[in-house]
N, C-alpha and C positions, 0 to 999 in steps of 0.2 A: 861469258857471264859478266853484266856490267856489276862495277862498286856502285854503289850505294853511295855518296857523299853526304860529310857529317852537316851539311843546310838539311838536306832530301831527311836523316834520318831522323832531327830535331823535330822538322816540322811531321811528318810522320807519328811521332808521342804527339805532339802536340794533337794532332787529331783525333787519336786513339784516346788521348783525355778526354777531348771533347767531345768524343761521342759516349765514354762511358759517364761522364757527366749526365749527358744527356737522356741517357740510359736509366740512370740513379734518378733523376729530377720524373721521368716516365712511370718508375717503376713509383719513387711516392705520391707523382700523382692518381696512378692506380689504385694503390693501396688507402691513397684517401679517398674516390670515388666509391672504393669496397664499403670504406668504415662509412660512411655517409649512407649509401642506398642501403646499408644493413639496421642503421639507425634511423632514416625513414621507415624503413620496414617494421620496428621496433616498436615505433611510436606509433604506428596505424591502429585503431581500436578491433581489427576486427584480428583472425589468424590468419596467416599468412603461409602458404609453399608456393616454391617455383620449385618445379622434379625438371630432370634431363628426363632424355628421349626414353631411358629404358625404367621410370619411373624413379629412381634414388631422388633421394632431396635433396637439392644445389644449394638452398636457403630457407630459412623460417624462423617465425620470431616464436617469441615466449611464447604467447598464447595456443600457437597451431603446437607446439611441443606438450603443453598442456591436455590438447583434441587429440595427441596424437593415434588414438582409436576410431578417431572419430574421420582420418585421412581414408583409411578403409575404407569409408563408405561413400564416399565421395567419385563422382564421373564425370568425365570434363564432355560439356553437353554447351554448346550457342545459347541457349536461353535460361537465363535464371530461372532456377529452382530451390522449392523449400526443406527442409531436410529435419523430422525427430530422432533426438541424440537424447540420452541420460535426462529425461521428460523436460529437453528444452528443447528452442526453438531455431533452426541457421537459414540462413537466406545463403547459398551458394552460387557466387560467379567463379566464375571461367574464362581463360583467353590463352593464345598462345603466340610465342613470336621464335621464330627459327627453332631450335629442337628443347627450346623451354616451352614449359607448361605453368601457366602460373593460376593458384587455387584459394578461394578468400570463402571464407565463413565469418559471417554475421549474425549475431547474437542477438534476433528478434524478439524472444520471451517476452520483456519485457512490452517492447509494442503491441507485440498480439494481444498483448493481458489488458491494456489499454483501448484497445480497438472492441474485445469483448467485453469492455465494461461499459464504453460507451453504447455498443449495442441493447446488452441489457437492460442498463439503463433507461435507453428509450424503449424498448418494450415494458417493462415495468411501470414506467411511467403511461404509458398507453392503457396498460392495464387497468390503474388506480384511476384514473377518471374515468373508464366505462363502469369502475366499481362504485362509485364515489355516490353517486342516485341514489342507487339501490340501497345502498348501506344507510344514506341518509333518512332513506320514507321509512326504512325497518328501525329505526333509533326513534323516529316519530311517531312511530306507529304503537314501539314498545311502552314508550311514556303515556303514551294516551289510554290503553294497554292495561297496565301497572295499575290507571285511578279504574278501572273496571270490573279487575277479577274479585272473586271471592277470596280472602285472606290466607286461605293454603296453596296457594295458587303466586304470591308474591315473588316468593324464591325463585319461581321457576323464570316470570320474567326479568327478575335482577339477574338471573345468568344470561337472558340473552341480550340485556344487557352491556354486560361484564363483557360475553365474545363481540357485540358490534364497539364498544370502545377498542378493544384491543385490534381490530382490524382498520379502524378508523387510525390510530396508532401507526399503521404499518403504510398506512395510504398516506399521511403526510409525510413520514421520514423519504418514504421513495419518491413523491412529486419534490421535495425538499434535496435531493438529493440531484436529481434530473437539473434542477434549477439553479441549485447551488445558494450560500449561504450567505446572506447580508441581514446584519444587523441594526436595529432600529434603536438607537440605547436612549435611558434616560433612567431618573434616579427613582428607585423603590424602595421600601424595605424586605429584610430576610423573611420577616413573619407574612408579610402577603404572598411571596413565595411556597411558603411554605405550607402555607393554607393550600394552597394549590395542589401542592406533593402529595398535601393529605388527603384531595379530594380522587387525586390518579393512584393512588395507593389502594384507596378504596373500590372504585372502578377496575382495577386493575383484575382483582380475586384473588383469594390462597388456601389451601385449605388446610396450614400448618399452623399453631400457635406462636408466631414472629413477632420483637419486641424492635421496635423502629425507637434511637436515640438521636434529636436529631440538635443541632447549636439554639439553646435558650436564648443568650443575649441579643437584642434584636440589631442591625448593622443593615447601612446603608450602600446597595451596589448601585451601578451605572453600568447597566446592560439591556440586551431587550429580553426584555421580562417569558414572553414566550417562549423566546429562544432558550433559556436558561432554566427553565421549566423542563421543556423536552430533556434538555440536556441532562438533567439528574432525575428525571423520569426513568430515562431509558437505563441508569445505572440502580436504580431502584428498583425498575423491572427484573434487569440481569438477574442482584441481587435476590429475588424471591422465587427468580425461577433456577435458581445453583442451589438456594435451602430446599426447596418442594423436591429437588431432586439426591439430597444427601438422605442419609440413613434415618438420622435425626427427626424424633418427633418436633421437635422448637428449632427456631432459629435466633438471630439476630443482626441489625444493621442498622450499621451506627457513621452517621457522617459529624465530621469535625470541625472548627474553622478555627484560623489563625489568619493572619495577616502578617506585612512591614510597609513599607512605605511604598510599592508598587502595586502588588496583589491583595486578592483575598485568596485565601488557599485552604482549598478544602481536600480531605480526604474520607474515603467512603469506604468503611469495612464491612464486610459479611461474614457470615459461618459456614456459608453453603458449599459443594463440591468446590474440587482445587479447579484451574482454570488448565483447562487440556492441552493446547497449543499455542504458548503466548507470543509465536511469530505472526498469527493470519489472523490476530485480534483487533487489527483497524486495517483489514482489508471487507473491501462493500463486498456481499450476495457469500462470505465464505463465515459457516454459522455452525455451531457445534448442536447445538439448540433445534429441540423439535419444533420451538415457536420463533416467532421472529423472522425475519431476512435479512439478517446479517448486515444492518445496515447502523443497527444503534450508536454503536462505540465508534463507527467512522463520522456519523453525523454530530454528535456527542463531542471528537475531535475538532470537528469542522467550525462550530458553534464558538468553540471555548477560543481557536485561532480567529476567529471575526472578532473576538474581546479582547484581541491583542494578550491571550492566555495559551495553556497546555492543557492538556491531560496525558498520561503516564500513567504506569503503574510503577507499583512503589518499591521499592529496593530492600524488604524487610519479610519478619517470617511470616505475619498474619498476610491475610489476601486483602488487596487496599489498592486502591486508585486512588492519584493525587490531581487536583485539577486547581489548577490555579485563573483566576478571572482581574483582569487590569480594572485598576482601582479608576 
């Protein structure tokens, strides 16, 4: 058996250092490549697993821990496929490399909702100008109409009336909505406004005893007048079809104004039924309402954003919408 000499044994550690250095420097590079691809993983928007061979999870981030019911149902298949979870929507890919399997769910709800609105949209809008004729020669017809019948007979045409404005109503919000919303501003007063209101008020129809309170002092805006019309028509609308539907023989609706140095800001109160679901209230075609298509209060929104404005509803116990319009 040879000695060992104390060169041979020095350099020896000395190796044995340098390789468990080297070892050590291995080992935190490892461990920061872990922390790193765990923190890509983290940050990716959609969920994430990679399972071993015999399914367990090797890794996942927050969100797939979140799904985790939702891994169940998941099959690792070559081509993307879409997947209903808890009435939402996942786009699921798939891939695999040596005995991992890695599983990603994306959270499409959101586009799909958008892809069917476009759709509808264009169809609605399709619809509203094969409608638009007919509605029109029946509104010409009705007037011409009106100077002809015998005097008991008036009523009946002021109702049909009453229903071709209200569809005529419905035909511009949806080509206006297809189309999208630009404003054409310039200065008016409140009271030709409101001559207006009074005249779709009336058009409108009701068959409750409702006491409309509306701002006396006359004030000058800088919007387009049409646009802003529509725009608290169609809350004036709401407004009498939530009384026609309360208990209540009367109602009442009452809008307000104030101002400061940037807006005018009004807000608009009713009596009528509470408001059912006030998250899908400025989503378009989603309508609590036997009339209407659910388009008001989005376009209404749209209108007041072209004025460099809001609408909101209001933070308080009466039912009120707050709309503010750039001065």
């Amino acid at each position: 058996m040879s000695t060992i000499t104390p060169e041979e044994l020095n350099l020896l550690i000395e190796q044995t250092y340098k390789v468990e250095n080297e070892f050590n420097e291995l080992k935190a590079s490892y461990a920061h490549l872990q922390d790193t691809v765990e923190k890509v993983v983290e940050f990716l928007p959609n969920a994430i697993w990679i399972l071993n061979s015999d399914n367990t999870v090797f890794l996942q981030n927050s969100k797939a821990r979140e799904l985790w019911e939702l891994l169940k149902l998941l099959e690792f298949q070559e081509e993307d496929y879409e997947l209903k979870f808890n009435s939402r929507s996942y786009l699921v890919k798939a891939s695999s490399y040596k005995d991992k399997i890695m599983l990603s769910a994306i959270d499409i709800t959101e586009q799909k909702r958008k892809e069917n609105l476009a759709t509808m949209g264009q169809m609605a809008a399709h619809l509203s100008h094969e409608i638009r004729n007919p509605i029109g020669a029946i509104s010409l017809m009705s007037s011409t109409l009106k100077k002809r019948v015998i005097p008991e007979n008036i009523p009946i045409v002021e109702e049909i009336q009453k229903s071709v404005h209200r569809i005529e109503r419905i035909i511009k919000a949806t080509l206006m909505f297809s189309k999208g919303v630009e404003a054409q501003k310039k200065e008016f007063l409140w009271s030709e406004l409101r001559e207006s209101l009074d005249m779709s008020i009336e058009y409108y129809g009701y068959s409750k005893e409702i006491e409309f309170i509306f701002p006396e002092d006359d004030f000058t805006l800088l919007g387009d007048k049409d646009l802003l019309e529509m725009l608290f028509a169609n809350f004036l609308a709401n407004a009498i079809d939530a009384i026609e539907a309360d208990e209540s023989d009367s109602g009442k609706v009452e809008i307000t104004h104030d101002e400061d140095d940037t807006f005018h800001i009004f807000h608009i109160y009713d009596s009528g039924v509470a408001i059912e679901d006030e998250k899908e209230l400025f989503e378009a075609f989603k309508s609590t309402k036997l009339k209407g298509n659910g388009l008001g209060l989005v376009l209404s929104r749209q209108i007041a954003e072209a004025h460099s404005g809001s609408v909101d509803l209001c933070q308080n116990k009466r039912k009120c919408f707050k709309i503010r319009i750039a001065k």
